[in-house]
C-alpha positions in Angstrom: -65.7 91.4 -32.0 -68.7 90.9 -29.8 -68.8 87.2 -30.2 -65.0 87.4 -29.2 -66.0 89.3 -26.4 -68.6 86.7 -25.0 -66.7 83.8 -25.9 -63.7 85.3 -23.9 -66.1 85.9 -20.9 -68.0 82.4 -20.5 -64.7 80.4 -19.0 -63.9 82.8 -16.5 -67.4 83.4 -15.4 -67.4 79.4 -14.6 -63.9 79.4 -12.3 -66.2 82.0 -9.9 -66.0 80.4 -6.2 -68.9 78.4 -6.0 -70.8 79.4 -2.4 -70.4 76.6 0.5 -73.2 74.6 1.1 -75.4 75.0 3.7 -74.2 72.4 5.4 -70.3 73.7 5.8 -71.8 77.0 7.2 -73.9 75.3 9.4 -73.5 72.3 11.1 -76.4 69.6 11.1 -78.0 67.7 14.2 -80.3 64.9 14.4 -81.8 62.7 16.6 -82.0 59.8 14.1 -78.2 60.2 12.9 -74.7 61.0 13.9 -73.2 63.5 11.6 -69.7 63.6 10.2 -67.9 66.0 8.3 -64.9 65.9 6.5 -62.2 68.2 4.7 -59.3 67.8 2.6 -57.1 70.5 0.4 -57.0 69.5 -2.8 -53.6 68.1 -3.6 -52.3 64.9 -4.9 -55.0 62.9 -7.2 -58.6 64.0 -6.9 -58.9 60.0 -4.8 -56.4 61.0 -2.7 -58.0 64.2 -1.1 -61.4 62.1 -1.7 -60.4 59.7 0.5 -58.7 62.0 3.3 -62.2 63.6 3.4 -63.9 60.6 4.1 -61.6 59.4 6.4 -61.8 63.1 8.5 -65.9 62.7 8.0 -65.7 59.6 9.6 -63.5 60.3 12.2 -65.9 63.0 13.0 -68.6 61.4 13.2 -67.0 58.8 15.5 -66.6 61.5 17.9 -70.2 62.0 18.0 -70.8 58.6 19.9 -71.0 59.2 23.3 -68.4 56.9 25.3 -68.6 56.3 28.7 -66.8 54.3 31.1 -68.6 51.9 33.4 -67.1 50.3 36.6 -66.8 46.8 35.4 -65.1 47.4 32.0 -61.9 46.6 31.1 -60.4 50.2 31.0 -61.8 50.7 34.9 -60.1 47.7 35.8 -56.9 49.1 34.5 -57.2 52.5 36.5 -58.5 50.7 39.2 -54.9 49.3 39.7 -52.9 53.0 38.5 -52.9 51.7 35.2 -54.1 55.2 33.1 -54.3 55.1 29.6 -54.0 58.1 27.9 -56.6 59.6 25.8 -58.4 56.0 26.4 -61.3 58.1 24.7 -59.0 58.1 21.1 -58.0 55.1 21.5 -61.8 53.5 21.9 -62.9 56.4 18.9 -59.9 55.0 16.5 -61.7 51.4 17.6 -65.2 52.8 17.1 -63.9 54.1 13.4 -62.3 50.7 12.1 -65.7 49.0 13.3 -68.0 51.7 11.6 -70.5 50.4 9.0 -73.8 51.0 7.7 -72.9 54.9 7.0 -74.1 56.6 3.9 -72.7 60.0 2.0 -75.4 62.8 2.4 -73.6 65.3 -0.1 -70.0 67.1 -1.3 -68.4 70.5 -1.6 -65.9 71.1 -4.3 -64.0 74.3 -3.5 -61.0 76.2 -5.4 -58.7 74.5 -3.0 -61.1 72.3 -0.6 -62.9 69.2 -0.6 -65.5 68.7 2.0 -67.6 65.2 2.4 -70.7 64.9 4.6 -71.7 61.7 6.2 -74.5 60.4 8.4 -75.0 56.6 10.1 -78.2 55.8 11.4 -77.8 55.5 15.6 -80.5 53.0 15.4 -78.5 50.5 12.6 -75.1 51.3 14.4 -77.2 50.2 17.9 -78.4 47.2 16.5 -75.0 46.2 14.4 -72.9 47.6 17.8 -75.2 44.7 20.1 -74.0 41.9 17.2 -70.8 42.4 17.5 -70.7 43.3 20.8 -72.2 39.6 21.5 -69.8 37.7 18.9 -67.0 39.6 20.6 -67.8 38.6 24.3 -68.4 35.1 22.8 -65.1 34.9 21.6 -63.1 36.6 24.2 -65.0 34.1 26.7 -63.6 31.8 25.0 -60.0 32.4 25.2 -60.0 33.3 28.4 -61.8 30.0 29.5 -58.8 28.4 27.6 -56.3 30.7 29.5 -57.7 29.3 33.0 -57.5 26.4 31.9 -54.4 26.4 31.0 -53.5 28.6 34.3 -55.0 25.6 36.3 -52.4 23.5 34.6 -49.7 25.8 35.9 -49.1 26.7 31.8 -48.5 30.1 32.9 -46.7 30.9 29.4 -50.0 29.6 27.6 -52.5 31.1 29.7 -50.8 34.8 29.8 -50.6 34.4 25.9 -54.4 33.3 26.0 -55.4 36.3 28.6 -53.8 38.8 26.1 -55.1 37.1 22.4 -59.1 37.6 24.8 -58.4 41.1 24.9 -58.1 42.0 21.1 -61.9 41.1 20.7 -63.4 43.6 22.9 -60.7 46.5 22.1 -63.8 48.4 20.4 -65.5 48.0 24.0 -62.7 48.4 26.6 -65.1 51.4 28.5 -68.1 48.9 28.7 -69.2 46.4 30.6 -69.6 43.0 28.9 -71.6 40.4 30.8 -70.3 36.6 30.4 -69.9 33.0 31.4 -66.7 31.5 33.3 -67.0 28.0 35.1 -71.0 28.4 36.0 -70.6 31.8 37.1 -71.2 35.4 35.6 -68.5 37.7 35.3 -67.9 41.0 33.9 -65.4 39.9 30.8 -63.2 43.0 30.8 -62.2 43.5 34.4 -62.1 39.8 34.7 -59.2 39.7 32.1 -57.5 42.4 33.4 -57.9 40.6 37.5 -56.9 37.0 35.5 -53.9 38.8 33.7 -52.2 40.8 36.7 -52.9 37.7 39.0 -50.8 35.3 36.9 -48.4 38.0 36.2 -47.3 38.6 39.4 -47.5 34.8 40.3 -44.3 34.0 38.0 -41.3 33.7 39.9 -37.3 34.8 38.9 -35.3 32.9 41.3 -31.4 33.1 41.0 -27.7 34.6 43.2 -28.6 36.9 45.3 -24.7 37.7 45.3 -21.9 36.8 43.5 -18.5 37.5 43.9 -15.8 38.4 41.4 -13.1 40.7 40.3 -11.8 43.2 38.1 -11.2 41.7 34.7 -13.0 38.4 35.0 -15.7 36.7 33.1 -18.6 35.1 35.3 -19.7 32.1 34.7 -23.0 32.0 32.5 -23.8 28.8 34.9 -23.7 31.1 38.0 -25.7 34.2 36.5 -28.7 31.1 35.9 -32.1 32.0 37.2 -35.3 30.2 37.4 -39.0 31.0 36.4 -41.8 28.9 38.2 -45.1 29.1 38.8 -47.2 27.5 41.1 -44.1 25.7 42.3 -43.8 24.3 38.8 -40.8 25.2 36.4 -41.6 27.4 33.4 -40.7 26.9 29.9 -41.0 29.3 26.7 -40.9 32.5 29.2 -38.8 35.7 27.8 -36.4 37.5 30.3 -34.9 40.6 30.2 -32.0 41.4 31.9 -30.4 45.1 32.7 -27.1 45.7 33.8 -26.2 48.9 35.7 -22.0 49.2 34.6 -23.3 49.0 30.4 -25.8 47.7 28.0 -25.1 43.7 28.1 -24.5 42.4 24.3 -27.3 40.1 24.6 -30.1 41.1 27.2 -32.5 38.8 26.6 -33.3 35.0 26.8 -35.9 32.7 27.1 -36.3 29.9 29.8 -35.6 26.1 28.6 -37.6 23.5 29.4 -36.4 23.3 32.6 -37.3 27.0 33.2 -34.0 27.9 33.1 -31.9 31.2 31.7 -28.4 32.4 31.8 -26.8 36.1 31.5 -23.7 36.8 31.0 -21.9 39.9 32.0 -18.5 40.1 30.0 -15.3 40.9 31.5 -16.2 42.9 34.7 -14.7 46.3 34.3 -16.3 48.2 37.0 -14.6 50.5 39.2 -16.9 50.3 41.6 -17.1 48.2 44.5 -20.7 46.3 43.3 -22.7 46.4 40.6 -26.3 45.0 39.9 -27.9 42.8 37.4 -31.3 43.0 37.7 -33.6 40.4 35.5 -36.9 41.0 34.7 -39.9 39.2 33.0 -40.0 40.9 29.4 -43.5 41.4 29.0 -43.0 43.2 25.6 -42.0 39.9 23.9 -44.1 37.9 25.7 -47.1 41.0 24.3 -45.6 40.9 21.2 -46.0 36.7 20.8 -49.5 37.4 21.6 -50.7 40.0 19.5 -49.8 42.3 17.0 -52.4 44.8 17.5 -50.4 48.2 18.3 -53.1 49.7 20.8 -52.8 46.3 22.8 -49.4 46.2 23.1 -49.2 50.3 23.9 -51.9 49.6 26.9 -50.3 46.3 28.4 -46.4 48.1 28.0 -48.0 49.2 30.9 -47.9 46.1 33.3 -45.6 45.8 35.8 -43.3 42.4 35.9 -41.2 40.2 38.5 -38.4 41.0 38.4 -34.8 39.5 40.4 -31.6 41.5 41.6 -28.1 40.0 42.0 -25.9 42.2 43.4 -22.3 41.6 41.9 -19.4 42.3 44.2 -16.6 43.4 42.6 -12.8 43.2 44.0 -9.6 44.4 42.4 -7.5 42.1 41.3 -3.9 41.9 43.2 -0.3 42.1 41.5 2.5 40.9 42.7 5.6 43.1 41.5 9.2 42.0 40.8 11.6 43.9 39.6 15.3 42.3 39.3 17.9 42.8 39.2 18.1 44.5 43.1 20.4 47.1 42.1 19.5 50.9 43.5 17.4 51.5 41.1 14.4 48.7 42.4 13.5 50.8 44.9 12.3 53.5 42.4 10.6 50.9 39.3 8.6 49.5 42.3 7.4 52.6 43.7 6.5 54.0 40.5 4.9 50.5 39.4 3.0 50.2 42.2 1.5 53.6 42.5 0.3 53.8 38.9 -1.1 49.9 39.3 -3.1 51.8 42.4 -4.2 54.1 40.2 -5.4 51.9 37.1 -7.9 50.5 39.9 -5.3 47.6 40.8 -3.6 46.4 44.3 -0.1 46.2 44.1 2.2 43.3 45.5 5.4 43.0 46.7 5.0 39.3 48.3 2.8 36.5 49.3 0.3 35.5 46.9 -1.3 37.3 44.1 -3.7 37.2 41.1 -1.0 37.9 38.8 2.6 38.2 39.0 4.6 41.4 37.2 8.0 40.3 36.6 10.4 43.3 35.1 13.8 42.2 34.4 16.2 44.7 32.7 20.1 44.5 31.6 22.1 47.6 31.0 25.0 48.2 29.0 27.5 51.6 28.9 30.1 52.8 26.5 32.1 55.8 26.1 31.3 57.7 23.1 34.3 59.9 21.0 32.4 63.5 22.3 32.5 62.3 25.6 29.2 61.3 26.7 28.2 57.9 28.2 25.1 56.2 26.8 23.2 53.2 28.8 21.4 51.0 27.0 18.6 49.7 29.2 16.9 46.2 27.7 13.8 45.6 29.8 11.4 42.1 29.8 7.7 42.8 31.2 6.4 39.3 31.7 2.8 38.8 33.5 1.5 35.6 34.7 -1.6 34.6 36.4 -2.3 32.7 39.3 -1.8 29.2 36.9 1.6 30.1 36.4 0.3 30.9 32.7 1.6 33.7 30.5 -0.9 36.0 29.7 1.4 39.1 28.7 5.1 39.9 27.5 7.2 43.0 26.2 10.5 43.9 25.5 11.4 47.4 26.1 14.9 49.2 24.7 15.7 52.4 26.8 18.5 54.7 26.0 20.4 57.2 28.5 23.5 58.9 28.2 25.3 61.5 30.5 29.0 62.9 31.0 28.7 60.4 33.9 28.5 56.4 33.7 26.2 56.4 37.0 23.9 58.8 35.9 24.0 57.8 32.6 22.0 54.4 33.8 20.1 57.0 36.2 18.9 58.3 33.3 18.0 55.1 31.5 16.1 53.9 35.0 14.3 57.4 34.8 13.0 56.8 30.7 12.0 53.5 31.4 10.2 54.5 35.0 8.4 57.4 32.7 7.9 54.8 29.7 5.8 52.3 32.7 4.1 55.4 34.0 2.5 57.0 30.6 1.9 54.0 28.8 3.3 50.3 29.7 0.9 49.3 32.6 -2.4 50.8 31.6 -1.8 48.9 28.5 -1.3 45.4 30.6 -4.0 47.0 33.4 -6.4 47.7 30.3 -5.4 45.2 27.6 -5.0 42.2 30.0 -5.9 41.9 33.4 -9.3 44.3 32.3 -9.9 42.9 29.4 -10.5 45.2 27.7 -8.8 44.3 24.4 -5.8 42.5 23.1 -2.5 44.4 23.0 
């Protein structure tokens, strides 16, 4: 029974919490290192919450190195111009990390639920590695960006932008310091040198294109006169992204890219604006053109930053005009074309009732009575809608049958006249206003 007894009590005795190591409890300094620390609950595989503890210690320890921003880096360059980048100091850390090397593990902890890691890097090895590839960076960038004036001196300013941005991805680790280099004879500071090299060709692109345009209600605009231009230094620019917004609705395809002639065209759609002007406003698209350049995601969150030229076109919009007829001229015209021309004024349309128009309305009805054997008179009213445009070209027809019936034969047709003025009113000319002369869709 003893033996059971002892043999029972050994496995639990060994599931006791083990204490935390000094190290948890207390957190190491040193002159000689920078100290990182790391946790991870224990779920998922033992590599998994390995790995995550690693990854915390060395995030940790990243956080150790000091950063500091000088006045000729990159990142001043940037504020220097209202350009902030937020928590800059993670973003150079989260560079700092991917660039760590040399770092050794110093010890674990193995909790119940916890797994802690505890590394140290020598801040006289990550010194010495940090000038290395400090120098190999600056080398490189240099390079690139004596490519992108050349280029720029070319008037390539698609190349050299594209050149300006691929420089930056080098020195990402050191966007807070100030890297010395070469250009042309001279010494620069690399990082606000970029930064002055990328804003300055930036902002030398020009968008030229309409100032205004004139159109109306329902019509499609040219692509040919919504064309604009990119140039720089006075010379045409191919391969360069544009982005154009419209302020009536999202255009179905917002973006193109300048042919070798530098040019672009927009279109608009069928103007359906109720308003008296509208603008299209076109922009260089600076995300694409980032996006050609690099894929790194920091890059491409700090340069969304950039401001671009940009080119308005206001678009003057005029409703169309209808010209209303209404035969035969018997005494009920007087009452189809006032109630044809009000609701036209209301679907955003100018009514007619001679001279020239956009379009012309033609309503045409025949009636026909009989006596029925209660009594009653009943009108049937056959109505033809036809609508033209200003070629003389059909561009809408219907044939209405309206029924009226009264103990009289004159109000009888009244009545007819009165279905067929309400059957115009609720549904007929918004769906020729809407379907046809807007647009909108085919009816």
């Amino acid at each position: 029974m003893l033996a059971l007894l002892l043999a029972c009590s050994g496995p639990r005795a060994t599931r006791q919490a083990v204490p935390e190591a000094e190290w948890i409890r207390n957190r190491p300094t040193s002159r000689e290192y920078y100290i990182g620390l790391g946790q991870a609950n224990k779920t998922g595989s033992p590599n998994d919450y390995m790995q995550q503890a690693k990854q915390n210690a060395l995030a940790d320890l990243a956080s150790e190195i000091s950063i500091n921003v000088s006045a000729n880096s990159a990142l001043s360059a940037f504020e220097t111009r209202n350009i902030y980048i937020e928590d800059f100091s993670q973003t150079v850390r989260a560079e700092t990390q991917k660039e760590l090397e040399g770092y050794e593990l110093v010890d674990t902890w193995e909790g119940p639920t916890q797994y802690w890691a505890y590394y140290r890097l020598s801040k006289a090895h990550y010194q010495q590695q940090q000038q290395l590839k400090r120098s190999t960076a600056t080398q490189k960038s240099a390079n690139l960006l004596d490519k992108a004036t050349q280029s720029l001196a070319r008037n390539d300013a698609h190349m050299g932008i594209v050149l300006l941005i691929r420089a930056m991805e080098p020195i990402l680790p050191y966007l807070n310091e100030s890297l010395d280099a070469q250009l042309g004879g001279r010494n620069i500071a690399l990082g606000s040198e970029l930064i002055e090299q990328l804003m300055t060709a930036t902002s030398k692109l020009r968008i030229d294109g309409p100032q205004n345009v004139s159109t109306k209600v329902g019509a499609t605009i040219d692509p040919s006169t919504l064309r604009y231009s990119v140039s720089y230094g006075g010379k045409a620019q191919a391969s360069i992204p544009l982005q154009a917004v419209y302020t009536e609705r999202p255009l179905t395809s917002p973006r193109a890219t300048t042919a070798s002639n530098g040019k672009a065209s927009f279109s608009t759609g069928a103007i359906r604006s109720a308003k008296s002007a509208e603008q299209l406003t076109v922009s260089i698209d600076m995300a694409t053109l980032v996006k050609e350049a690099t894929a790194d995601l920091t890059l491409k969150r700090i340069l969304a930053k950039l401001t671009a030229p940009s080119h308005v076109t206001t678009i003057s919009i005029q409703k169309p005009s209808v010209l209303v007829q209404i035969t035969p001229h018997n005494e009920q015209h007087q009452k189809l074309l006032r109630t044809a021309s009000s609701k036209l004024s209301e679907l955003g349309v100018s009514p007619k009732t001679e001279g020239r128009a956009d379009y012309t309305l033609l309503i045409h009805s025949t009636s026909s009575s009989k006596r029925s054997n209660n009594g009653l008179w009943a009108t049937k009213l056959d109505t033809k809608l036809t609508l033209t445009d200003e070629h003389n070209a059909e561009r809408y027809a219907k044939n209405l049958s309206i029924n009226g019936s009264h103990f009289n034969p004159e109000q009888a047709v009244e009545a007819a006249y009165n279905e067929l003025s309400k059957k115009l009113s609720t549904s007929t000319l918004r769906e020729i206003v809407e379907g046809t002369i807007k647009g909108r869709k085919a009816y």
